[in-house]
Backbone as a chain_set.jsonl record, in Angstrom:
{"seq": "XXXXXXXXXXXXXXXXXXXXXXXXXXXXXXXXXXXXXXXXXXXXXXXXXXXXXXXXXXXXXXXXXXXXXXXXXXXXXXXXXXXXXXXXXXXXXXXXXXXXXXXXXXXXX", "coords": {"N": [[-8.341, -5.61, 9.257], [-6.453, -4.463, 6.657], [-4.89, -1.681, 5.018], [-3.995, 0.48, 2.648], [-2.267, 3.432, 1.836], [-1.768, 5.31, -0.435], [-0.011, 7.861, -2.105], [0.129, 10.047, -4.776], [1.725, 12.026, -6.788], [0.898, 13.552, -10.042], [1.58, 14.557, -13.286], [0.163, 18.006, -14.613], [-0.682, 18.164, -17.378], [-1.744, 15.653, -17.329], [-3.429, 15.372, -15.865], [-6.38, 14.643, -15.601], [-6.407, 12.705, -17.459], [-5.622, 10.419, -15.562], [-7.378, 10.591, -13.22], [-9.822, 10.042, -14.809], [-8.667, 7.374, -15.241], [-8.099, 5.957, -12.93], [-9.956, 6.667, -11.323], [-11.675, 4.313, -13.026], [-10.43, 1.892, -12.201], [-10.873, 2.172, -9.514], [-14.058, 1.79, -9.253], [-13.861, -1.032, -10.23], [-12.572, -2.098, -8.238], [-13.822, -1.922, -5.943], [-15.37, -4.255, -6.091], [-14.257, -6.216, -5.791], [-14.057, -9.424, -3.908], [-12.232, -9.191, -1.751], [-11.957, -6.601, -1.354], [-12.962, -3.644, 0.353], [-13.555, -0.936, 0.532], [-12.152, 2.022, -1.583], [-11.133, 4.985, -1.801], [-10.81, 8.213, -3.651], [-8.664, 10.801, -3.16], [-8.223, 14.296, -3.536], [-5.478, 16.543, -3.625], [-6.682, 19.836, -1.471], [-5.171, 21.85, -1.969], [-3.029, 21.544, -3.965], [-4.161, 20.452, -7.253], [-2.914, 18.477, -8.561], [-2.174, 16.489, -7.074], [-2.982, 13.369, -5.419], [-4.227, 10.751, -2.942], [-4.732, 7.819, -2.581], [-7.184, 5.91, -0.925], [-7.16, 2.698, 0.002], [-8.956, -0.161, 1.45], [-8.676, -3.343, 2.586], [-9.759, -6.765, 3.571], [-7.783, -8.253, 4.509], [-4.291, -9.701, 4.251], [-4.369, -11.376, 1.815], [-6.153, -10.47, 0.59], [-5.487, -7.814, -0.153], [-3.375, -8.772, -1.786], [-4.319, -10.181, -3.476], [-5.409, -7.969, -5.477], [-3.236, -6.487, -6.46], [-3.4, -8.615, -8.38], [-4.64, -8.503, -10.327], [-6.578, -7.422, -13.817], [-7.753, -5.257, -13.611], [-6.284, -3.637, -12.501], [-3.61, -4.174, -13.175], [-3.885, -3.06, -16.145], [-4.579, -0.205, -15.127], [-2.03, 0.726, -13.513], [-0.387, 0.084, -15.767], [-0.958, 1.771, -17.568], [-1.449, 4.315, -16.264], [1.856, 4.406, -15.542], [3.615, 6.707, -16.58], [2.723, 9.026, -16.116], [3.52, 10.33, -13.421], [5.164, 12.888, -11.68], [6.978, 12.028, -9.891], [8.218, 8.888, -7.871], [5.377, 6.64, -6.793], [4.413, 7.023, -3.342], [3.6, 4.683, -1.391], [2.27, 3.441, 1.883], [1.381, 1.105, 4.082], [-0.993, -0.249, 6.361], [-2.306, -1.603, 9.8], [-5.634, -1.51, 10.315], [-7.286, -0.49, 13.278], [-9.561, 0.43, 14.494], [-12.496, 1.555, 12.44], [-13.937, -1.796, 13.16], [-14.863, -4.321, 12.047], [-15.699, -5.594, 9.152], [-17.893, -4.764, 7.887], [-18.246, -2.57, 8.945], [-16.294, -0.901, 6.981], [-17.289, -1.457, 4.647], [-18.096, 0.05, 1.299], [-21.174, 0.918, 0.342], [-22.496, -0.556, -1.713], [-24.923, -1.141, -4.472], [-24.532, -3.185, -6.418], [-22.702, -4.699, -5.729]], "CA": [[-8.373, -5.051, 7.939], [-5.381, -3.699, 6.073], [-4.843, -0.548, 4.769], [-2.781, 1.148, 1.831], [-2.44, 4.419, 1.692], [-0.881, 5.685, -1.795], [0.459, 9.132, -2.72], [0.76, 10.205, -5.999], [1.535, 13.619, -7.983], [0.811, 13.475, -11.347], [2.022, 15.705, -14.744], [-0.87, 18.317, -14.757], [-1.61, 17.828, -18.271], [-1.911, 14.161, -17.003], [-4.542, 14.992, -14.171], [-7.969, 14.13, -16.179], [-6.262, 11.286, -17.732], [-5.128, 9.972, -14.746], [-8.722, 10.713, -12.488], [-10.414, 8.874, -15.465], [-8.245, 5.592, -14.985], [-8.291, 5.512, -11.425], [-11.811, 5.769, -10.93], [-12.354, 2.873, -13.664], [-9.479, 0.995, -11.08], [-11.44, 1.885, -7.968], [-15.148, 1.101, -9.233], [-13.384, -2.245, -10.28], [-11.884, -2.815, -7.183], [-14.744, -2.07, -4.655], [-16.111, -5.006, -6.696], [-13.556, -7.664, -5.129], [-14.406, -10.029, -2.299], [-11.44, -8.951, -0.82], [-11.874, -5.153, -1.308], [-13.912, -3.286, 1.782], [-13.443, 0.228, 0.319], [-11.569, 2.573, -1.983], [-11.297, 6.043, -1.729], [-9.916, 8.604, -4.128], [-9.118, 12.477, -2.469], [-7.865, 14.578, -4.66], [-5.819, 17.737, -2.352], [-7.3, 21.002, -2.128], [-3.703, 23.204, -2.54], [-2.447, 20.917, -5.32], [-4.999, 19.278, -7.49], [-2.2, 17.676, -9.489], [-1.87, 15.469, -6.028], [-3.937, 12.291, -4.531], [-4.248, 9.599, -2.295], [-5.459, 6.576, -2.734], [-7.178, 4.842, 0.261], [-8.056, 1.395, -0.107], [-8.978, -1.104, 2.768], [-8.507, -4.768, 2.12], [-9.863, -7.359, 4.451], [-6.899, -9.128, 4.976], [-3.322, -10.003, 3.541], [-4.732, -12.264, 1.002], [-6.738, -9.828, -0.261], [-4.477, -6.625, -0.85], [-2.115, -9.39, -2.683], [-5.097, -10.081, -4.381], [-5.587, -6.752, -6.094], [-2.206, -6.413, -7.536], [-3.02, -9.652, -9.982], [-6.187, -8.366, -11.611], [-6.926, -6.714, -14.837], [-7.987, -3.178, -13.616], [-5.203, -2.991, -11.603], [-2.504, -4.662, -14.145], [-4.085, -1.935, -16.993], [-4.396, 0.976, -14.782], [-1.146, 0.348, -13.498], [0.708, 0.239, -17.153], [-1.772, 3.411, -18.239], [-0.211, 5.791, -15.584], [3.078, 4.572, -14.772], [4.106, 7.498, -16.833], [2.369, 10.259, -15.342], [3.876, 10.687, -11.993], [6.187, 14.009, -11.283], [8.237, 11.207, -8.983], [7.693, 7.294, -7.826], [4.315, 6.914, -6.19], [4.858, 6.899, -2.205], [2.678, 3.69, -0.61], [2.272, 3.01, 3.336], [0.612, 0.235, 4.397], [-1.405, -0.13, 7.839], [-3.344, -2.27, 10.303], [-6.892, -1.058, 10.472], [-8.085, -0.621, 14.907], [-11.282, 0.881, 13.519], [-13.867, 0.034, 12.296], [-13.533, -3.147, 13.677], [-15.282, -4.652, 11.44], [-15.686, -5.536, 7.495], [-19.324, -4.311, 7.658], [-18.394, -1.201, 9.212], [-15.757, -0.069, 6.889], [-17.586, -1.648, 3.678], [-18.661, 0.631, 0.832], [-22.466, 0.342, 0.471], [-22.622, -0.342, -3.682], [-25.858, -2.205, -5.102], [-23.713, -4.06, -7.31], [-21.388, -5.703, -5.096]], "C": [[-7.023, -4.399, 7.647], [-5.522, -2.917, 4.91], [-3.982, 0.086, 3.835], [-3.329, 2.379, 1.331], [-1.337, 5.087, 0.205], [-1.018, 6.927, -2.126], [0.777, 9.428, -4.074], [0.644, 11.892, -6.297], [2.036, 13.412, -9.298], [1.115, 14.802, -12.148], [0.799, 16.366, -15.015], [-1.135, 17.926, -15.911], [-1.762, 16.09, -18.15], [-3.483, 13.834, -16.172], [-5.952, 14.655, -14.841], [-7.834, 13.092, -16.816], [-5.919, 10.19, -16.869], [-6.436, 9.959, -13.407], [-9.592, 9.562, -13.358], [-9.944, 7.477, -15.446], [-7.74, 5.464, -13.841], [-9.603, 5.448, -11.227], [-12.476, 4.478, -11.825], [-11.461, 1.96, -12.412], [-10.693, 1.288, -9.583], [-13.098, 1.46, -8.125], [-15.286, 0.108, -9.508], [-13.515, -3.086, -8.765], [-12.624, -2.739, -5.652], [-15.514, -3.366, -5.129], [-15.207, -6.156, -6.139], [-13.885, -7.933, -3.926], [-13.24, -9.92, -1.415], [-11.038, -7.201, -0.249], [-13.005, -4.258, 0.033], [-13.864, -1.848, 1.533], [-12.377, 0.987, -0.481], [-11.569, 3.778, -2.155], [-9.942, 6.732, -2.563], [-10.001, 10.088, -4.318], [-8.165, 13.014, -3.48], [-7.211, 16.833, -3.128], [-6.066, 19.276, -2.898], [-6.11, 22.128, -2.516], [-3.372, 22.937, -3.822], [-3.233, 20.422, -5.853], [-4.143, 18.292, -7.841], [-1.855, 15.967, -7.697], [-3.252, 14.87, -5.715], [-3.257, 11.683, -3.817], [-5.056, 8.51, -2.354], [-5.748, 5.737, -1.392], [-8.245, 3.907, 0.154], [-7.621, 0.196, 1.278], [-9.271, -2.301, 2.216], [-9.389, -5.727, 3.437], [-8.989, -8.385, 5.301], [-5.583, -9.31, 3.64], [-3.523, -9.952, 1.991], [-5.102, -10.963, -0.263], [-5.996, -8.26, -1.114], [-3.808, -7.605, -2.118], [-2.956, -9.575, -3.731], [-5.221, -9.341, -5.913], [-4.526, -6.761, -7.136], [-2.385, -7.267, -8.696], [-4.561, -9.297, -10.701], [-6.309, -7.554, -13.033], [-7.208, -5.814, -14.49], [-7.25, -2.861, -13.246], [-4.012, -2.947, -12.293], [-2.71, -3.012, -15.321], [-3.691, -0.847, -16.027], [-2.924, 1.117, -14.568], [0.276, 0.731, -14.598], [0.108, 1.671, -17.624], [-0.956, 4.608, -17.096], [1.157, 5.822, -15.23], [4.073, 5.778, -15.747], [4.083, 9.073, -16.649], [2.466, 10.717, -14.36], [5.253, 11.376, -12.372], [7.24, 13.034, -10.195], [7.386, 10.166, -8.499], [6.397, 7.684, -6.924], [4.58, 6.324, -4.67], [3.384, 6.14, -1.559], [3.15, 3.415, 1.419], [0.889, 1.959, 3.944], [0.297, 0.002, 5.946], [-2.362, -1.001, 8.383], [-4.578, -1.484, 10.834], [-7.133, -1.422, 12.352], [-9.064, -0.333, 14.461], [-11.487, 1.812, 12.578], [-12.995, -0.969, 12.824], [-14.028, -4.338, 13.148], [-15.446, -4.876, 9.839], [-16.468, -4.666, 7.558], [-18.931, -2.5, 8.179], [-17.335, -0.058, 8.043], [-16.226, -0.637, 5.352], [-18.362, -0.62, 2.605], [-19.845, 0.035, 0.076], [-22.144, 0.527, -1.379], [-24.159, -1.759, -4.132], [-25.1, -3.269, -5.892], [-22.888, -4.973, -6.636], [-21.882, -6.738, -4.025]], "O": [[-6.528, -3.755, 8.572], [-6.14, -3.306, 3.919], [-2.904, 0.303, 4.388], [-4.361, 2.545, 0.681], [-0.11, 5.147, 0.273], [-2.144, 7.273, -2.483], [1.84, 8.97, -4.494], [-0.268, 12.687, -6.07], [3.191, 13.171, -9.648], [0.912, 15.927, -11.69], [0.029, 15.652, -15.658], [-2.04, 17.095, -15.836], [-1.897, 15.452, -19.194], [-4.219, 12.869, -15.962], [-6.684, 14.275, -13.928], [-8.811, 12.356, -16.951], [-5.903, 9.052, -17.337], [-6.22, 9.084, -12.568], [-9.98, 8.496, -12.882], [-10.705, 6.524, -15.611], [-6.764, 4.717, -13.764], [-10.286, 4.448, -11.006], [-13.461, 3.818, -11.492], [-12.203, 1.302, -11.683], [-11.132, 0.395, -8.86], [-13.54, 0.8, -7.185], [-16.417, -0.355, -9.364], [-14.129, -4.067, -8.347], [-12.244, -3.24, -4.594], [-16.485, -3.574, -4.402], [-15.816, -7.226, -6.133], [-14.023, -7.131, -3.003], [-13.249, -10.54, -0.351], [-10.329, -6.739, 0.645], [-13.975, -4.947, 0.347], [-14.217, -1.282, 2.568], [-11.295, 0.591, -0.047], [-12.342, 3.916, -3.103], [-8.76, 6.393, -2.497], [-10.772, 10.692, -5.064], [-7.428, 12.302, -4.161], [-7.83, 17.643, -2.438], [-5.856, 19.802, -3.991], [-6.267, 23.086, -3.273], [-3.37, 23.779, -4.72], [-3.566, 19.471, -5.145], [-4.466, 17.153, -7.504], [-1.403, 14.822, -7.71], [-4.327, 15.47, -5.707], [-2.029, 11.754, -3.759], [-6.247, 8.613, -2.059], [-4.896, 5.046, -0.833], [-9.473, 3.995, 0.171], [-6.56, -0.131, 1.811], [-10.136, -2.344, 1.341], [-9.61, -5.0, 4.406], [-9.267, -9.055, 6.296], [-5.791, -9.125, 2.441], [-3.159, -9.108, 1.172], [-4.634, -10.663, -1.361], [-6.051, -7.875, -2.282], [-3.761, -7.181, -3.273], [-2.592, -9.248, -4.86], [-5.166, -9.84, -7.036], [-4.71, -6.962, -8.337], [-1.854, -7.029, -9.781], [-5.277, -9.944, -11.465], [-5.581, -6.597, -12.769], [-6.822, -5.002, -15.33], [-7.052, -1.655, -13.39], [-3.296, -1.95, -12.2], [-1.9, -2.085, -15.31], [-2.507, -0.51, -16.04], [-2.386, 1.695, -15.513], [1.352, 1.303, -14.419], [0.851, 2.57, -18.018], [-0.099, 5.468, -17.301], [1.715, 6.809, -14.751], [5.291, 5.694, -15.592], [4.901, 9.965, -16.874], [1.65, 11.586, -14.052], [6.168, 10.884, -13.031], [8.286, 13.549, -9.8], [6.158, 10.239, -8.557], [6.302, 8.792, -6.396], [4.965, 5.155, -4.645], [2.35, 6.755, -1.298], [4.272, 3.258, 1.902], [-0.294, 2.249, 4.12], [1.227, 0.052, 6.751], [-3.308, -1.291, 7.651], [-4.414, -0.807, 11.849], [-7.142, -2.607, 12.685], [-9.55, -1.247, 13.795], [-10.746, 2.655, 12.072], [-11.768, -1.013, 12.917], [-13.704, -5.398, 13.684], [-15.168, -3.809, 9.292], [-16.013, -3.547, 7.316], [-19.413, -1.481, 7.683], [-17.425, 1.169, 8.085], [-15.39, -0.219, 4.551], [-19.478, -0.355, 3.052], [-19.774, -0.973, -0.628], [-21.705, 1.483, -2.019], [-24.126, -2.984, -4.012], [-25.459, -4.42, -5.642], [-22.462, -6.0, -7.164], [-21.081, -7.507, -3.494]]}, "num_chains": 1, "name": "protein.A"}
């Protein structure tokens, strides 16, 4: 599984416009057959800061993501609300060892 971990700090008067079009992007994107989880923490010193952690099942599938419509919109909707560029690190998943184990349980998907 592969792993991208994304940093952002956003323009406080940005931060409720910027929570609202990430969570439409991440209840999108737990919806792809290549998506295995998305998580979005929000830290407790700074709110104006997140991380974005989304687990892919493979290459394919991260590359995936970038060409979709929630991602393309969200994407163009905040690239103006970040206090500086958004800092990504990408990683190979040891565990879970599994899809199933690191899959978010959603009726819908």
């Amino acid at each position: 599984m592969f792993v991208a971990c994304v940093h952002v700090e956003v323009i406080p008067h940005h931060r409720d416009d910027f929570i609202a079009a990430t969570l439409e992007n991440a209840r999108n994107t737990v919806r792809e057959p290549g998506n295995l989880r998305f998580d979005m923490i929000q830290n407790l010193d700074d709110p104006n800061k997140f991380m974005l952690y989304e687990v892919y099942r493979d290459e394919e599938g991260m590359a995936a993501h970038k060409k979709t419509a929630h991602y393309l919109t969200w994407r163009d909707q905040v690239a103006l609300w970040f206090t500086k560029a958004r800092e990504r690190s990408d990683y190979f998943s040891l565990f879970p060892e599994t899809p199933e184990q690191w899959a978010t349980n959603l009726d819908e998907k």
